[in-house]
PDB file as gemmi writes it, atoms N, CA and C in Angstrom:
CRYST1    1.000    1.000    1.000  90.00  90.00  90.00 P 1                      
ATOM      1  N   UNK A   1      13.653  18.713  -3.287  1.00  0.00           N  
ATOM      2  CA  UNK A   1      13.231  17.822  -4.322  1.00  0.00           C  
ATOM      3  C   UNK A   1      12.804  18.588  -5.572  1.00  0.00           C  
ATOM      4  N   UNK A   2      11.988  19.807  -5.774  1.00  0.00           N  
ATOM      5  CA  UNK A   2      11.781  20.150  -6.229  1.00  0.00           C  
ATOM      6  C   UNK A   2      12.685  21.296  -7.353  1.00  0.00           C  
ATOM      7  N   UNK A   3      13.552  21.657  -6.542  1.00  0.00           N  
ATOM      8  CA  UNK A   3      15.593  21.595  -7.139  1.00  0.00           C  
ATOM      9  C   UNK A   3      15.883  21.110  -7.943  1.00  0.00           C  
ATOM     10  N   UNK A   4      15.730  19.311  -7.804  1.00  0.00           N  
ATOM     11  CA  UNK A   4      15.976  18.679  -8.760  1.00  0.00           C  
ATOM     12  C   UNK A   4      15.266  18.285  -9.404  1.00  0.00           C  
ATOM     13  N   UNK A   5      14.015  18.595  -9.773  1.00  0.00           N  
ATOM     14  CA  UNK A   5      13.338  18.397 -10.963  1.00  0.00           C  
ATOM     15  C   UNK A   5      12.079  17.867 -10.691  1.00  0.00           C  
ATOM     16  N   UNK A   6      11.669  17.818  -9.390  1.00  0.00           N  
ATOM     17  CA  UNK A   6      10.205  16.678  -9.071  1.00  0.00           C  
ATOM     18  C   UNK A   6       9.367  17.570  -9.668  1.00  0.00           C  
ATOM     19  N   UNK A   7       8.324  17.425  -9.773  1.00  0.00           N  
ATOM     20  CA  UNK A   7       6.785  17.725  -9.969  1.00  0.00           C  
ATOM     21  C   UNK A   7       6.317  17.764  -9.213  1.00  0.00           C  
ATOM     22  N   UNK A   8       5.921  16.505  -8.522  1.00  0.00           N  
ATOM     23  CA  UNK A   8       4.748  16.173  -7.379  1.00  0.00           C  
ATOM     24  C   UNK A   8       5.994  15.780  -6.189  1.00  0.00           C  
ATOM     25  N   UNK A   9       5.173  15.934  -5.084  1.00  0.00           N  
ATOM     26  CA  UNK A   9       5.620  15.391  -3.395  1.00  0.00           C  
ATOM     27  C   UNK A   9       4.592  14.480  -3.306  1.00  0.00           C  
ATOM     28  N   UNK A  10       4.532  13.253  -3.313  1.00  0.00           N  
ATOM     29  CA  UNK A  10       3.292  12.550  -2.068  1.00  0.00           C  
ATOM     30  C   UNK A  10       3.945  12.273  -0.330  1.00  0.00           C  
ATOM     31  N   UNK A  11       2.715  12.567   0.164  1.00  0.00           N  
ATOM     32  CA  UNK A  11       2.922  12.959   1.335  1.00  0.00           C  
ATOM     33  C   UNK A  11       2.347  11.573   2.158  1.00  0.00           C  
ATOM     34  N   UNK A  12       2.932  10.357   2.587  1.00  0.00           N  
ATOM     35  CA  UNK A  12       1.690   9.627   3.166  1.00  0.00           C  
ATOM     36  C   UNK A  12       2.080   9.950   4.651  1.00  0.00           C  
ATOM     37  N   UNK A  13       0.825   9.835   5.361  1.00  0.00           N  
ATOM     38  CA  UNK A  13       0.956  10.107   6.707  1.00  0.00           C  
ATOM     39  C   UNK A  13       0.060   9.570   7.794  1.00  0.00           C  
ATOM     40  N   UNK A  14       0.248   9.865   9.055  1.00  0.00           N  
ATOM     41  CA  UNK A  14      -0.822   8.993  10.054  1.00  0.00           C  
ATOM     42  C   UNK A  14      -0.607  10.300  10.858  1.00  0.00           C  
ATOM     43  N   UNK A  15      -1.692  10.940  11.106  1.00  0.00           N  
ATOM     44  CA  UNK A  15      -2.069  11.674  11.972  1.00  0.00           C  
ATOM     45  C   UNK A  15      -2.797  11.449  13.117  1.00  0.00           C  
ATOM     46  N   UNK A  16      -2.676   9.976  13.490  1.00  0.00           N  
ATOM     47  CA  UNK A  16      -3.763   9.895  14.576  1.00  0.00           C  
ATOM     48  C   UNK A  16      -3.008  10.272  16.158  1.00  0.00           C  
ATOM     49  N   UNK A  17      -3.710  10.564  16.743  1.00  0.00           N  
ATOM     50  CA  UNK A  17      -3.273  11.595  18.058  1.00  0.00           C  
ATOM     51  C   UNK A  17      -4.404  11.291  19.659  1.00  0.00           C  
ATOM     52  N   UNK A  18      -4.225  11.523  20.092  1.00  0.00           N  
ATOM     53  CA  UNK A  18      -4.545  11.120  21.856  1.00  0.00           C  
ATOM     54  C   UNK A  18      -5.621  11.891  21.181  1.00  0.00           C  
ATOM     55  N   UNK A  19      -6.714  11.708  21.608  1.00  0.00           N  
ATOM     56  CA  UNK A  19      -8.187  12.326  21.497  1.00  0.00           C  
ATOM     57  C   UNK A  19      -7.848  13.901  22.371  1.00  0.00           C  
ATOM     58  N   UNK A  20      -7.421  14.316  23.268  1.00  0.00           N  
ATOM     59  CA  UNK A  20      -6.803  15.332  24.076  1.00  0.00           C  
ATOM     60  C   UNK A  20      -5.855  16.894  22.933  1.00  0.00           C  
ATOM     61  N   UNK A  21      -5.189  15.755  21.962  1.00  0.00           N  
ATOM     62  CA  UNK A  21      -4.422  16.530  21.065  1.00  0.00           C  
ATOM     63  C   UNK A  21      -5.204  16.908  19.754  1.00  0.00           C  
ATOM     64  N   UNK A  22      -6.258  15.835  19.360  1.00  0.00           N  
ATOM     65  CA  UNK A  22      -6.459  15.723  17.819  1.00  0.00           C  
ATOM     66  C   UNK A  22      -7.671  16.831  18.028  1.00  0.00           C  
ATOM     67  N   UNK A  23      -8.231  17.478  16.888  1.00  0.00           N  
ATOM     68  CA  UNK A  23      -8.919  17.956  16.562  1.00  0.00           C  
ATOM     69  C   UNK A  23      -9.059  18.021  15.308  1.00  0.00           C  
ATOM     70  N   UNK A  24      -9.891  19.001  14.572  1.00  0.00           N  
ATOM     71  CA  UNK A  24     -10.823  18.774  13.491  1.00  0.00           C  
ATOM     72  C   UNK A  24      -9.635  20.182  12.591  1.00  0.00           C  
ATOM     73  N   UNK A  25      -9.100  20.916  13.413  1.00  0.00           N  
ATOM     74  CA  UNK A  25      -8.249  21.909  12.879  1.00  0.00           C  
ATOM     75  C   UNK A  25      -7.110  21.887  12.497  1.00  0.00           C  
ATOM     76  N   UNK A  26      -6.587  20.507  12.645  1.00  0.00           N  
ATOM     77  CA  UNK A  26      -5.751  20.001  12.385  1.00  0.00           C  
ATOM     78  C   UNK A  26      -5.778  19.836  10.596  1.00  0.00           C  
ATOM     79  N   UNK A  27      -7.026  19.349  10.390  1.00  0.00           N  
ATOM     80  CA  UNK A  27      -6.948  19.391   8.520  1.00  0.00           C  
ATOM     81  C   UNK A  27      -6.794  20.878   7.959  1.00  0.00           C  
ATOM     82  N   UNK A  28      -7.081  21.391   8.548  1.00  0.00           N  
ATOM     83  CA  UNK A  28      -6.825  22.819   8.221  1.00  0.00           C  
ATOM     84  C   UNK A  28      -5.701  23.448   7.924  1.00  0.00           C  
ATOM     85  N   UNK A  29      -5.501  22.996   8.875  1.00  0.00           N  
ATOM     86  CA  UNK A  29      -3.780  23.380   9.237  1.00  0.00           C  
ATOM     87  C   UNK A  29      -2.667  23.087   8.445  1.00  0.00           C  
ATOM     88  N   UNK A  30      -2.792  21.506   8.133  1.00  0.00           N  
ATOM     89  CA  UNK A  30      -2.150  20.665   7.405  1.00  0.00           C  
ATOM     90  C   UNK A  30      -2.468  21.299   5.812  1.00  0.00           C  
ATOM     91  N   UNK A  31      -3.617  21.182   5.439  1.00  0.00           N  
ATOM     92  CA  UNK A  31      -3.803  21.619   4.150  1.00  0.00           C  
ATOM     93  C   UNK A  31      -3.338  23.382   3.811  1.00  0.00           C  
ATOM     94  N   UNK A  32      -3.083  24.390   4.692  1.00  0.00           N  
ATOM     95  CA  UNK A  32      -2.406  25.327   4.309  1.00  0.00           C  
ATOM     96  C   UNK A  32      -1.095  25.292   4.131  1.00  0.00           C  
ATOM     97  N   UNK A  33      -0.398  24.261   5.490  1.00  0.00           N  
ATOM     98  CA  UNK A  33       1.075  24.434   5.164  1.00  0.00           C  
ATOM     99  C   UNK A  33       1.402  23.756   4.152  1.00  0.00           C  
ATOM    100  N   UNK A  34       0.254  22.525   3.429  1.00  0.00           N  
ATOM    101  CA  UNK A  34       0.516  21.867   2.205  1.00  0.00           C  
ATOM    102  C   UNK A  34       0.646  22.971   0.650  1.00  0.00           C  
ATOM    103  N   UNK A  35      -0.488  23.664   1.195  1.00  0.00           N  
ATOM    104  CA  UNK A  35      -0.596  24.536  -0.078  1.00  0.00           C  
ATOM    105  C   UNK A  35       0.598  25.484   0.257  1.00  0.00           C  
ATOM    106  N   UNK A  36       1.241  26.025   1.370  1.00  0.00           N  
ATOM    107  CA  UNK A  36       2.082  27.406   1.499  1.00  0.00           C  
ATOM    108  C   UNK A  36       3.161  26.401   0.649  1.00  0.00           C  
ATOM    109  N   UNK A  37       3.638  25.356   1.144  1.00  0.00           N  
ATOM    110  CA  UNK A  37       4.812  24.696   0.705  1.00  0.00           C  
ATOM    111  C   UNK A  37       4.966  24.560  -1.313  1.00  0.00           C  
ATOM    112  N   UNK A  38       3.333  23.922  -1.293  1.00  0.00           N  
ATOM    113  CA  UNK A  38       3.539  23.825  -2.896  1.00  0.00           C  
ATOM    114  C   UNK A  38       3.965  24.882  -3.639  1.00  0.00           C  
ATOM    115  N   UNK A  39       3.068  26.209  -3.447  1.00  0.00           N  
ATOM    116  CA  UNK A  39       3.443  27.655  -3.982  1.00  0.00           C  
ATOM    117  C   UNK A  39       4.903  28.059  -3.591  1.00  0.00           C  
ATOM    118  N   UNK A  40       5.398  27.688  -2.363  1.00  0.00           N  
ATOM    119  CA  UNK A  40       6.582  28.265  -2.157  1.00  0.00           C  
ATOM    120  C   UNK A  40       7.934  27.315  -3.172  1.00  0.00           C  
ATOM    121  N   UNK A  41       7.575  26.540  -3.347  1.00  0.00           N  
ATOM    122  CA  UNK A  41       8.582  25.571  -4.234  1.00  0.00           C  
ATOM    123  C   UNK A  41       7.981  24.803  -5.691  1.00  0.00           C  
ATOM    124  N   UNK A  42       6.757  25.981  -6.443  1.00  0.00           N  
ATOM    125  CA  UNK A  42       6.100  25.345  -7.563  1.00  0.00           C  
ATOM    126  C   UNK A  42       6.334  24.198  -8.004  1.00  0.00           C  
ATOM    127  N   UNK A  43       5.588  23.169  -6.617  1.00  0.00           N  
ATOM    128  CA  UNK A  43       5.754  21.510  -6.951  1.00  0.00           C  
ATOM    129  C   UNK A  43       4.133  21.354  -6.260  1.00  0.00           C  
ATOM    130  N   UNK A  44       3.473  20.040  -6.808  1.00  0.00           N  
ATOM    131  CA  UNK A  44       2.381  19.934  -6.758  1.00  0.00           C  
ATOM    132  C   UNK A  44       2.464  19.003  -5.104  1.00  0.00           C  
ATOM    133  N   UNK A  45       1.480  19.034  -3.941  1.00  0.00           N  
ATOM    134  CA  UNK A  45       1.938  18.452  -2.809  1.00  0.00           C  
ATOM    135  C   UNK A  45       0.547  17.644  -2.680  1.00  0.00           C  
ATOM    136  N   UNK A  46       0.808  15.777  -2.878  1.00  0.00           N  
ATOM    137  CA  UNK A  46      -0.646  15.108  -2.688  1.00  0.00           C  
ATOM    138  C   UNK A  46      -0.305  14.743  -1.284  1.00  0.00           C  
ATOM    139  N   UNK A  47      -1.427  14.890  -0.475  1.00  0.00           N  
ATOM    140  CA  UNK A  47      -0.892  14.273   0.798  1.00  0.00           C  
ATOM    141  C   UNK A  47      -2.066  12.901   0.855  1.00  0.00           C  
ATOM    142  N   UNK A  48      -1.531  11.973   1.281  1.00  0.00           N  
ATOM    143  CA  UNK A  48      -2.481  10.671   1.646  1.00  0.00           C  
ATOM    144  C   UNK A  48      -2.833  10.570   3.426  1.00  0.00           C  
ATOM    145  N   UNK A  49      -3.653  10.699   4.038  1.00  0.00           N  
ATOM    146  CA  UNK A  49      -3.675  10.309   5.537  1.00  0.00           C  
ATOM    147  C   UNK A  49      -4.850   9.561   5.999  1.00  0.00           C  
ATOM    148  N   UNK A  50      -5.065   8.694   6.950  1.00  0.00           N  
ATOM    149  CA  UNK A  50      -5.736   8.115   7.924  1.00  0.00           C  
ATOM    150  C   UNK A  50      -7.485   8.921   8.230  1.00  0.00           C  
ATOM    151  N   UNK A  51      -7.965   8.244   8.235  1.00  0.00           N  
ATOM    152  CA  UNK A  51      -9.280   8.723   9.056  1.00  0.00           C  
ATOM    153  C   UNK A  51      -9.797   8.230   9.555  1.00  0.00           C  
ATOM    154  N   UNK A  52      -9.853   8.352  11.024  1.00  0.00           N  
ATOM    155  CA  UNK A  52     -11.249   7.661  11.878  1.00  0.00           C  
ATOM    156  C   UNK A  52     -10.512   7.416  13.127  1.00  0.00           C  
ATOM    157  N   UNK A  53     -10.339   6.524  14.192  1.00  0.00           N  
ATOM    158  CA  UNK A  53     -10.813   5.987  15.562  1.00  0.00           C  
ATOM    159  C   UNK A  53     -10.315   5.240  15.838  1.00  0.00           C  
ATOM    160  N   UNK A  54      -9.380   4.633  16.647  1.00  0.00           N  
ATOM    161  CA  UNK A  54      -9.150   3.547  17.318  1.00  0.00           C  
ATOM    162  C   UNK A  54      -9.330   3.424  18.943  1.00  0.00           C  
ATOM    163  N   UNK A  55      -8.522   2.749  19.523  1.00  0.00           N  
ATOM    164  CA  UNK A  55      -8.744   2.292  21.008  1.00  0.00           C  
ATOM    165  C   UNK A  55      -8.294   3.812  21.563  1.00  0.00           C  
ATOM    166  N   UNK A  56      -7.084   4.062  21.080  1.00  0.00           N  
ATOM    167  CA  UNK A  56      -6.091   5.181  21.769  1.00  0.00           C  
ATOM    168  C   UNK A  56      -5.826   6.642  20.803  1.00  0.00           C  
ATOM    169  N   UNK A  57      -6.540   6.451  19.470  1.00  0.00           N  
ATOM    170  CA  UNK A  57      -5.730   7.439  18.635  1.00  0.00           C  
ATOM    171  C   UNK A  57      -6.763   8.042  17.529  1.00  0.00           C  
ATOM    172  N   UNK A  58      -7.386   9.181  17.438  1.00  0.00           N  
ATOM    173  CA  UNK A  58      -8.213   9.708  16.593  1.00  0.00           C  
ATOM    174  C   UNK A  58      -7.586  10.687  15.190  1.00  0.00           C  
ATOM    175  N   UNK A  59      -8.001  10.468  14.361  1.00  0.00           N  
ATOM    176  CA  UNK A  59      -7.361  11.121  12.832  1.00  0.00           C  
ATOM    177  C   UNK A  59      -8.600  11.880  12.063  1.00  0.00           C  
ATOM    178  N   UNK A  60      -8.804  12.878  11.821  1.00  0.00           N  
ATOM    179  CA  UNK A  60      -9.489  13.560  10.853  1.00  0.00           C  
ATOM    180  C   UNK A  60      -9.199  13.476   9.793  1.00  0.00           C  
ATOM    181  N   UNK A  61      -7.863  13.090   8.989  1.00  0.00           N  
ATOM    182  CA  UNK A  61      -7.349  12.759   8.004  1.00  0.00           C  
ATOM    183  C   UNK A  61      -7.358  14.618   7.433  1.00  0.00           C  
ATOM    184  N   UNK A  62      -6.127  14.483   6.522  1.00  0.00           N  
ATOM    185  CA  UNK A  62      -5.383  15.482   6.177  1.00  0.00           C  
ATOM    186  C   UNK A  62      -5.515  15.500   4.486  1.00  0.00           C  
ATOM    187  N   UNK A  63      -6.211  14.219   3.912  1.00  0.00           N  
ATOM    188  CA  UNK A  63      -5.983  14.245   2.272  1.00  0.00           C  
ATOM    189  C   UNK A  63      -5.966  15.053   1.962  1.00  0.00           C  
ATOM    190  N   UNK A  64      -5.237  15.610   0.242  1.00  0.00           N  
ATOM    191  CA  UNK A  64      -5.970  16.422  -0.315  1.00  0.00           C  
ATOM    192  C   UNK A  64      -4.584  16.332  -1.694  1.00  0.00           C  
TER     193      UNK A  64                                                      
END                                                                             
């Protein structure tokens, strides 16, 4: 995308995961490969994600 001329990526997403899988390192994670990606293809990367709890599925959320 950034090839052809984008600026920005928005990223929306749902990260929610089996309480077993999710953790708190997960934003971490997400927000480096967000930043490795932006620098690697000088395009700006917003990501939108989820936060909080349900019956089956927990999200730390990834914004940024």
């Amino acid at each position: 995308m950034g090839a052809q001329g984008a600026t920005a990526l928005f990223v929306p997403t749902n990260n929610g995961l089996p309480p077993t899988r999710a953790h708190a390192e997960l934003v971490a994670h997400a927000k480096n490969v967000d930043i490795a990606r932006a620098v690697e293809n000088r395009i700006w990367v917003i990501r939108a994600d989820v936060a909080g709890r349900t019956a089956e599925l927990v999200s730390y959320g990834s914004s940024g």
